[in-house]
KERO-403080 format. One record per residue (C-alpha): z, y, x. Coordinates in Angstrom, 2 decimals. Last residue first. Layout:
<nodes>
NODE         z         y         x
NODE         Z         Y         X
...
</nodes>
This chain:
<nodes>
NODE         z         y         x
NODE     29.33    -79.43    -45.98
NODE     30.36    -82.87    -43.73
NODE     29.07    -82.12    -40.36
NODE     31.41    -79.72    -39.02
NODE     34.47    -82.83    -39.27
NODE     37.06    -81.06    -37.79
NODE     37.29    -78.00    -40.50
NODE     39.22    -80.15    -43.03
NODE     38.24    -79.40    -46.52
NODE     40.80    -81.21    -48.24
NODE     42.26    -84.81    -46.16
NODE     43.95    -86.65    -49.40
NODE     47.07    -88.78    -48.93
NODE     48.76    -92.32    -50.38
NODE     49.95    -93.79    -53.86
NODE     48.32    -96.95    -54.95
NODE     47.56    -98.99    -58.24
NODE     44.65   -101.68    -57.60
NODE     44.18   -103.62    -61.26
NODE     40.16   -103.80    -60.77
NODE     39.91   -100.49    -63.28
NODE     41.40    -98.38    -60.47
NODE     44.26    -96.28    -60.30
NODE     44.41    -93.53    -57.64
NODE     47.56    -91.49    -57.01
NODE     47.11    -88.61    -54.00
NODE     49.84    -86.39    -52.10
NODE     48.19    -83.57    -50.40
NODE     46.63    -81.80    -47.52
NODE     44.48    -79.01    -46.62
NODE     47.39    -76.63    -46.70
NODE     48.63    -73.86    -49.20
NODE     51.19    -75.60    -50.62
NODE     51.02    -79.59    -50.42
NODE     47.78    -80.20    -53.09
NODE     48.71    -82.57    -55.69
NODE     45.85    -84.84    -56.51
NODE     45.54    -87.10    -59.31
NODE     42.71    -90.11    -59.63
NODE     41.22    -92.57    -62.10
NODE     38.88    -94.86    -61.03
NODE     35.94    -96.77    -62.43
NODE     34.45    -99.52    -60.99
NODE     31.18   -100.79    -61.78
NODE     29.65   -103.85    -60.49
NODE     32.91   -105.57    -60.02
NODE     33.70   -105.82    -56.52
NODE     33.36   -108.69    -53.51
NODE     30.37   -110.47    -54.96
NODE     30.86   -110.30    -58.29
NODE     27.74   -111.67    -59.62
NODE     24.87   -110.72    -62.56
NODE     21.99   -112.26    -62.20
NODE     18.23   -112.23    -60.80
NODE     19.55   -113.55    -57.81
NODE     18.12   -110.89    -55.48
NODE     19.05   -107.58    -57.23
NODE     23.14   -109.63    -58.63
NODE     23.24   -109.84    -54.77
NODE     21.85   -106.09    -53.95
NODE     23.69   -104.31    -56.97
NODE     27.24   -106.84    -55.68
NODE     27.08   -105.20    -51.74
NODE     26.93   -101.43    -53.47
NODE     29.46   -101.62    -55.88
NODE     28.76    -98.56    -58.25
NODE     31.56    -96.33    -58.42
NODE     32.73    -93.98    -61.26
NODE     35.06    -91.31    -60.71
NODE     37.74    -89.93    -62.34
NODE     39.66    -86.78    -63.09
NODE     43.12    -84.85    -62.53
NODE     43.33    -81.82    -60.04
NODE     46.95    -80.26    -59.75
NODE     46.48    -76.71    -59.19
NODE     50.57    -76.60    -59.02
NODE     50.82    -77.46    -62.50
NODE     49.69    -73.92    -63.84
NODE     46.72    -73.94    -62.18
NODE     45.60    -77.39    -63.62
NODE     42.07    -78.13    -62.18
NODE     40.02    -80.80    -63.53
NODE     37.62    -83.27    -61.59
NODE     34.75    -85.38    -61.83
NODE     32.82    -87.56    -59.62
NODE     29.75    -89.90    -59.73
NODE     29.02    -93.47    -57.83
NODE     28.94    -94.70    -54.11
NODE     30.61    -98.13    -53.59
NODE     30.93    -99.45    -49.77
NODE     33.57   -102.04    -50.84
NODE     35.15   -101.06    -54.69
NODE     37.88   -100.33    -53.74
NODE     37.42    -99.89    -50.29
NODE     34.96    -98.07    -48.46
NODE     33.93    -95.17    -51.15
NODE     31.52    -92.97    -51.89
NODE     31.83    -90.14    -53.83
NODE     29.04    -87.34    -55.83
NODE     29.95    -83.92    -57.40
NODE     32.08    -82.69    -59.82
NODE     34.55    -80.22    -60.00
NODE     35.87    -77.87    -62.76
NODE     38.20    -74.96    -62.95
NODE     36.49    -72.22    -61.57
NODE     37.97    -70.29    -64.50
NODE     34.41    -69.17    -65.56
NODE     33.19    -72.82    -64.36
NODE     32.33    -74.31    -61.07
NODE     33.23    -76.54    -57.78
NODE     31.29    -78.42    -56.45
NODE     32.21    -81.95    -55.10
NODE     31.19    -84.29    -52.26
NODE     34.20    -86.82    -52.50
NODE     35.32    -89.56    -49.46
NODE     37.14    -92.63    -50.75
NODE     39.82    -95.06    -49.49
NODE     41.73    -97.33    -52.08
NODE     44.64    -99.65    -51.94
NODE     47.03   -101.04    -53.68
NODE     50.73   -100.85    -53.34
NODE     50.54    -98.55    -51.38
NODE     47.71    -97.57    -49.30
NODE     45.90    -94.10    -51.10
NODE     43.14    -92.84    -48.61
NODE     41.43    -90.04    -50.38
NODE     38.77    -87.74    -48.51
NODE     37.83    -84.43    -50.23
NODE     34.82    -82.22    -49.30
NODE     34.74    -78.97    -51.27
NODE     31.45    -77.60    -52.07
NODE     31.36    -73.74    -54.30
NODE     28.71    -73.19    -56.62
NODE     26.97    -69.84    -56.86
NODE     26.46    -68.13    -60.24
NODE     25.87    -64.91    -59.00
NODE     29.05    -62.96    -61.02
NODE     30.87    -66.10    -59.75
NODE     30.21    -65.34    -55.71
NODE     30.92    -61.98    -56.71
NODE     34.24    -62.54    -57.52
NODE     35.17    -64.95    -55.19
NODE     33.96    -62.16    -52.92
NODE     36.41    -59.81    -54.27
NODE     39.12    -62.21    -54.97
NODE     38.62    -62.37    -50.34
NODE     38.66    -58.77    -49.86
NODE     41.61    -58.80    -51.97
NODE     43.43    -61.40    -50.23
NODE     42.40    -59.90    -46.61
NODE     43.69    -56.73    -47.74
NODE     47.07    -57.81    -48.97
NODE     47.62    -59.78    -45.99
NODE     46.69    -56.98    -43.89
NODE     49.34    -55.13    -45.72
NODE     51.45    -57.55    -45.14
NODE     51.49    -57.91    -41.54
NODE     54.69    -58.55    -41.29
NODE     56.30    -56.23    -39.04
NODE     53.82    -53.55    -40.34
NODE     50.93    -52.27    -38.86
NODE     48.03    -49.95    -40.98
NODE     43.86    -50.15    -39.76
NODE     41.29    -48.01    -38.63
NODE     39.08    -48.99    -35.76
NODE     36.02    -48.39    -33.75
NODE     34.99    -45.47    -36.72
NODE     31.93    -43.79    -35.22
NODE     32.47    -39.84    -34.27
NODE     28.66    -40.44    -31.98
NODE     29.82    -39.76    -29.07
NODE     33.18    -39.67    -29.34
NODE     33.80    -43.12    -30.70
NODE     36.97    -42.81    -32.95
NODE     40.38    -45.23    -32.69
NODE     42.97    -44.67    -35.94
NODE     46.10    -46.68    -35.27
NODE     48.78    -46.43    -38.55
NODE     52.34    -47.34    -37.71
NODE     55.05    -49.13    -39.36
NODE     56.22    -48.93    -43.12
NODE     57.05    -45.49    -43.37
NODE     54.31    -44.41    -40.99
NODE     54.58    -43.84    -37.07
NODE     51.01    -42.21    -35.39
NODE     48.92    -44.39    -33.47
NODE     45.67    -41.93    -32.99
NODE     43.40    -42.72    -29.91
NODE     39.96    -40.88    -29.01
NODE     36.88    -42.74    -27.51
NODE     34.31    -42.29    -25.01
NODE     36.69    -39.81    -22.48
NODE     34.33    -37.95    -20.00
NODE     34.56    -39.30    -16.31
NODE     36.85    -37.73    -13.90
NODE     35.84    -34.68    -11.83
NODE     38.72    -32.59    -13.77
NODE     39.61    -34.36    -16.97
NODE     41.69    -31.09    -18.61
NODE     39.44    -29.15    -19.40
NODE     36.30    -31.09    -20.40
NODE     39.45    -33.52    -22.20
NODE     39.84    -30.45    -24.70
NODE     36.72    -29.83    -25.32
NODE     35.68    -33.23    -26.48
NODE     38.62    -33.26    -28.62
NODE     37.40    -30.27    -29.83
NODE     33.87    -31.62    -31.14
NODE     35.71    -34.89    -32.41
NODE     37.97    -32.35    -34.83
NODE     41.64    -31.89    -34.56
NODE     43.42    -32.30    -37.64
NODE     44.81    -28.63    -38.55
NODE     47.39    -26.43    -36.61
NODE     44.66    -23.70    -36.08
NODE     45.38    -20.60    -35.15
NODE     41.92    -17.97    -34.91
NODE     41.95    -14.42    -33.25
NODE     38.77    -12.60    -33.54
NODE     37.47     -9.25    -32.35
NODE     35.96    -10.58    -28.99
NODE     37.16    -13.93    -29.03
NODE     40.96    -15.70    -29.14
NODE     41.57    -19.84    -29.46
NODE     45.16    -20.36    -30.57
NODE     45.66    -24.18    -30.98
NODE     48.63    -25.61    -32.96
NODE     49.83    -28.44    -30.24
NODE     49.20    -32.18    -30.52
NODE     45.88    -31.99    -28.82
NODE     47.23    -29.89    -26.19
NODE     49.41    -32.48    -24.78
NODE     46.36    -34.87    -24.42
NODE     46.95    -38.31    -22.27
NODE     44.65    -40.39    -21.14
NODE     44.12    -44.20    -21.04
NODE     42.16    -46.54    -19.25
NODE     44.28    -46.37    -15.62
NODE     47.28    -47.16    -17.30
NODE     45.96    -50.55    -18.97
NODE     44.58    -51.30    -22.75
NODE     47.22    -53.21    -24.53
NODE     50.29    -52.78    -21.88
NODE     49.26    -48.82    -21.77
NODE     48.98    -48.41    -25.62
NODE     52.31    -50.22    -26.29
NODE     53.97    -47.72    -23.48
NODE     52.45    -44.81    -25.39
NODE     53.80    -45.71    -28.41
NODE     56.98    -46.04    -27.40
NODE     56.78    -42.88    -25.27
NODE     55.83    -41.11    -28.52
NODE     58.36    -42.95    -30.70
NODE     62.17    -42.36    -28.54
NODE     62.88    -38.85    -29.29
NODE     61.32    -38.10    -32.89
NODE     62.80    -41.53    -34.31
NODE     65.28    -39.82    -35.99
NODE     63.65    -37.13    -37.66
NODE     61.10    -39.78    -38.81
NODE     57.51    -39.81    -38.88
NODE     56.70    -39.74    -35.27
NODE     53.57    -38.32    -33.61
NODE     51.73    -40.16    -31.08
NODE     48.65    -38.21    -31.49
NODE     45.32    -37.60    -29.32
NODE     45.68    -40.67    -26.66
NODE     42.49    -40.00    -24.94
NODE     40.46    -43.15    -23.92
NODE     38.66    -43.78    -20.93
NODE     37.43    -46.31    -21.76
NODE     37.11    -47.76    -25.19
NODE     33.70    -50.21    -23.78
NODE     35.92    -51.36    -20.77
NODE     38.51    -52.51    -23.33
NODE     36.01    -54.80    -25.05
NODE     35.91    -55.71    -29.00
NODE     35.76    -58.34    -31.20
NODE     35.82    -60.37    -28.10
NODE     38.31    -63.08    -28.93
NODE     40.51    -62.55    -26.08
NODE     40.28    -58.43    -26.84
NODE     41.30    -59.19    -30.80
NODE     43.94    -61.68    -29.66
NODE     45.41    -58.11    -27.72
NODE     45.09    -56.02    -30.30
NODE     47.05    -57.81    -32.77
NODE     49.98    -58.86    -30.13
NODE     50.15    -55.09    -29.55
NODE     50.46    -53.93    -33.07
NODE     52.57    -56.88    -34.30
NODE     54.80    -55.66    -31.57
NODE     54.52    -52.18    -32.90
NODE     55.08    -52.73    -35.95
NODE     58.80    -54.27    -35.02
NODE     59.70    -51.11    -32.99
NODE     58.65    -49.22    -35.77
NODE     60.97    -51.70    -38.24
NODE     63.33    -51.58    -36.09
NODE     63.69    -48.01    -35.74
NODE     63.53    -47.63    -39.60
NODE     66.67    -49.67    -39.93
NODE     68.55    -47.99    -37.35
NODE     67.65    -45.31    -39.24
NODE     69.14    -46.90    -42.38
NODE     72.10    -48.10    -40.60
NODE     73.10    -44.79    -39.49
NODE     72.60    -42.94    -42.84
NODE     75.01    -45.47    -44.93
NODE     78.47    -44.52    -43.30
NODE     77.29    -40.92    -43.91
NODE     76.83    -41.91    -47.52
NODE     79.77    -44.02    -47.83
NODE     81.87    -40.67    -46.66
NODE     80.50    -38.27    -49.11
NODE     80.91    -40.73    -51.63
NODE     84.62    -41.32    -50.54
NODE     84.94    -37.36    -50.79
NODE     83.44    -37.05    -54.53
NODE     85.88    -39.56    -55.64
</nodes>
């Protein structure tokens, strides 16, 4: 029993380095396809980094110990160019530094001050290095460190994995944070919502709402509509169900433009084309994450349809 143990076990150790590789190799990529957006966008420029000096490559894994560093330095050279980047042997040696009376070994993180040092030696007439690169392997990818020299200012710090998730995970909690805070001020929130329901009946309406609450469960705000009623503009409120897929039930009530100004003029009530009030009763069921979903309107002039709504969609910069 012991023996096929001993033999599933060494069956097991190759695939979980291979494993590991991949998941490196995988980091990485997201490491290089990071960086390089972040260059097109201009969150940052090479020529400001360089010349860098590559301070630590240094593998995690027994088994990746042979293949990382030049890995890692290949990555670095398609993200920032040959000619940018420098290379530091010493930097990942202990270093033995000797003085009158005094012999000191350190095998500690190497300080901005020695890093300096370090590339005064070895540089020759070249230009002093402005930044200092660490992309060292980690058990879920690799962690990049870049410092500023001059001044020991953090350009960068951030963890790769093939997914990303732990930029996910930062990016969500940066984001409760500011939800957070955004509550803890009492600041509303507008959402822009444009319903177009066509079957069988038909309704199209466009929604200025804020949204509020402890639970930030409420919206309410002001609509206007084209059809159903014809040019109508009226009131708006909303419920959110998070535990029916956010689901948002409510109403709105509509005032029919065209039949205020008739019944104004006349001095009595008519139905011109609408009602003078119309109220109608809405659902919408958002489609994942997106900025769309399925809509069910029902109005109080017998018009029953099923059809879309457009959330929040960034193409129209001059609704709020």
């Amino acid at each position: 029993m012991l023996l096929v143990r001993l033999v599933l076990l060494a069956a097991l150790l190759p695939m979980t380095a291979f494993a590991q590789r991949e998941t490196t190799r995988e980091a990485l990529s997201r490491f290089e396809e990071t960086l390089a957006m972040r260059l097109e966008d201009g969150a940052f420029v090479a020529k400001d980094l360089a010349p860098a000096i590559v301070v630590s490559v240094t593998p995690a894994f027994e088994e990746s110990r042979a293949w990382y560093p030049t890995e890692a330095l290949a990555t670095l050279v398609r993200v920032f160019g040959a000619a940018s980047l420098r290379s530091c042997e010493a930097c990942m040696a202990p270093r033995l530094y000797v003085e009158e009376g005094k012999l000191e070994q350190f095998t500690t993180s190497l300080s901005t001050t020695e890093i300096t040092r370090l590339d005064e030696l070895s540089r020759g007439s070249a230009s002093p290095a402005r930044t200092a690169i660490w992309l060292d392997e980690t058990a879920e990818g690799v962690s990049l460190r870049i410092i500023d020299l001059k001044n020991s200012r953090i350009v960068l710090a951030e963890n790769f994995d093939p997914r990303l998730t732990e930029s996910a995970r930062t990016r969500k909690t940066f984001s409760l944070a500011r939800e957070l805070d955004r509550r803890a001020r009492s600041d509303s929130l507008t959402h822009t919502f444009i319903d177009v329901t066509m079957y069988p009946g038909q309704h199209v309406s466009l929604d200025w709402a804020e949204q509020w609450g402890e639970t930030n469960a409420n919206l309410s705000g002001v609509s206007l509509s084209l059809f159903d009623p014809v040019l109508g503009v009226g009131a708006s409120y909303y419920r959110v169900v998070p535990r029916a897929l956010n689901i948002m039930v409510g109403a709105k009530v509509l005032l029919s433009v065209p039949t205020a100004v008739v019944t104004g003029i006349s001095g009595q009530p008519q139905d011109v084309i609408d009602p003078l009030l119309t109220a109608v009763f809405m659902v919408r069921v958002p489609i994942g994450s997106s900025n769309y979903g399925v809509t069910l309107s029902a109005s109080t002039n017998g018009r029953i349809g099923v059809g879309f709504s457009l959330m929040n969609l960034s193409w129209m910069p001059f609704l709020p």
